[in-house]
C-alpha positions in Angstrom: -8.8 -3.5 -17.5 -5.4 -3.1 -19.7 -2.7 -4.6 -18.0 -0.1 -3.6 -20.2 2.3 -1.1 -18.1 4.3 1.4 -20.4 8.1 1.9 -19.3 7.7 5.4 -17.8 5.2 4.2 -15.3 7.0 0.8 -14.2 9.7 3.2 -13.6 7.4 5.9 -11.5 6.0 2.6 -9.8 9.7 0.6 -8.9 10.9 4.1 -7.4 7.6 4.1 -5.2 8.0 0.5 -4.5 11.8 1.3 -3.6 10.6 3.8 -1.3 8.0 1.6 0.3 10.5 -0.9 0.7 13.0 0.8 2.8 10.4 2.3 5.1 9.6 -1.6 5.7 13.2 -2.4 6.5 13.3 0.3 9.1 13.5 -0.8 13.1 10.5 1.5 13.7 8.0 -0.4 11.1 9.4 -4.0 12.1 8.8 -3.2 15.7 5.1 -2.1 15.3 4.2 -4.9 13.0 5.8 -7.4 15.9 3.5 -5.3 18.1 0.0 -6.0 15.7 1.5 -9.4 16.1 1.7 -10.2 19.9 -1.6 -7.7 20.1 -3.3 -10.6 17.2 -1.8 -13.1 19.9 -3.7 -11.4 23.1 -0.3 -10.9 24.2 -1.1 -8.3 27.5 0.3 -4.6 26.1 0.0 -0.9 25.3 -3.3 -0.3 23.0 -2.8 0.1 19.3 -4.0 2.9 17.5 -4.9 3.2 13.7 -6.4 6.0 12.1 -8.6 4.7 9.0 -8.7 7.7 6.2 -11.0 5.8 4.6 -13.2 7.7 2.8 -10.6 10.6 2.6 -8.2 9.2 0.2 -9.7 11.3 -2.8 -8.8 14.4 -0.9 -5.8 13.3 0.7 -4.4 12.0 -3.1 -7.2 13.7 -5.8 -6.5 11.0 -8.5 -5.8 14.4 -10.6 -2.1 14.1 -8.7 -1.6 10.6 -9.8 1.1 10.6 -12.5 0.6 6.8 -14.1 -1.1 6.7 -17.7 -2.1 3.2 -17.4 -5.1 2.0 -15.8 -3.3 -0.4 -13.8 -0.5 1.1 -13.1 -2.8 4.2 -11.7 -4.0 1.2 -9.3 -1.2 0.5 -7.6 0.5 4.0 -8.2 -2.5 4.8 -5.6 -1.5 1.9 -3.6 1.6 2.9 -3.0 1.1 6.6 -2.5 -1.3 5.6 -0.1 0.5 3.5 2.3 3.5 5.7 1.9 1.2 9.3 2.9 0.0 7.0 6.3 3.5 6.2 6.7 4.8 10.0 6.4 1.9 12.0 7.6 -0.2 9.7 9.8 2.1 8.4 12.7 -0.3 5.9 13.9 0.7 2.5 15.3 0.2 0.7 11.4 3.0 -0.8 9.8 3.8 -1.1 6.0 3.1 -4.6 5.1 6.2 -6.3 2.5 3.8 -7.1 0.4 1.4 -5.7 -2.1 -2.2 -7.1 -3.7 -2.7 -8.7 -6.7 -6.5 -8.5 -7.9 -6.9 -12.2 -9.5 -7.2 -12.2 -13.1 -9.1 -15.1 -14.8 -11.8 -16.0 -17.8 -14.4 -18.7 -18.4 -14.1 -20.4 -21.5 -17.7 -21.8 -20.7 -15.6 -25.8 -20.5 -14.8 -27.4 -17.1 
């Protein structure tokens, strides 16, 4: 995979990432993920429900919509368009997370 991302699409990506990010800030999200938190604490409360479009995503976002030219920035452009569309469409009890995956990225010289 190229991991080179070309200016227009850190730019697409930042104002996704922006967007992301104040959804995160927002009372509503911090109070459902301190809700995942006391329910990960069997802490005694009101069920959680998530809806898991797994599956679905390639007709929920066709990767034709995707905008990014890179490969990797058409990674996390789908990232990000994914966790915003559950945030804006799904109103389930999931929060947005602050933080994003990195795939790790190594070689083997064949020493060591």
């Amino acid at each position: 995979m190229d991991f080179k991302i070309n200016k227009r699409d850190k730019a697409l990506l930042r104002d996704l990432a922006k967007q992301a990010a104040e959804i995160v800030a927002t009372p509503e999200n911090i109070r459902l993920r301190e809700m995942q938190k006391r329910h990960n604490k069997l802490e005694k409360g009101r069920p959680i429900i998530q809806c898991w479009p797994e599956g679905s995503w390639c007709e929920l976002i066709p990767e034709s919509s995707l905008q990014c030219l890179s490969e990797i920035g058409r990674y996390y452009e789908m990232e990000l368009r994914q966790r915003l569309y559950w945030w804006n469409q799904l109103h389930d009890d999931t929060f947005l997370a602050a933080t994003i995956h990195v795939p790790l990225a190594f070689t083997n010289s064949g020493w060591g």
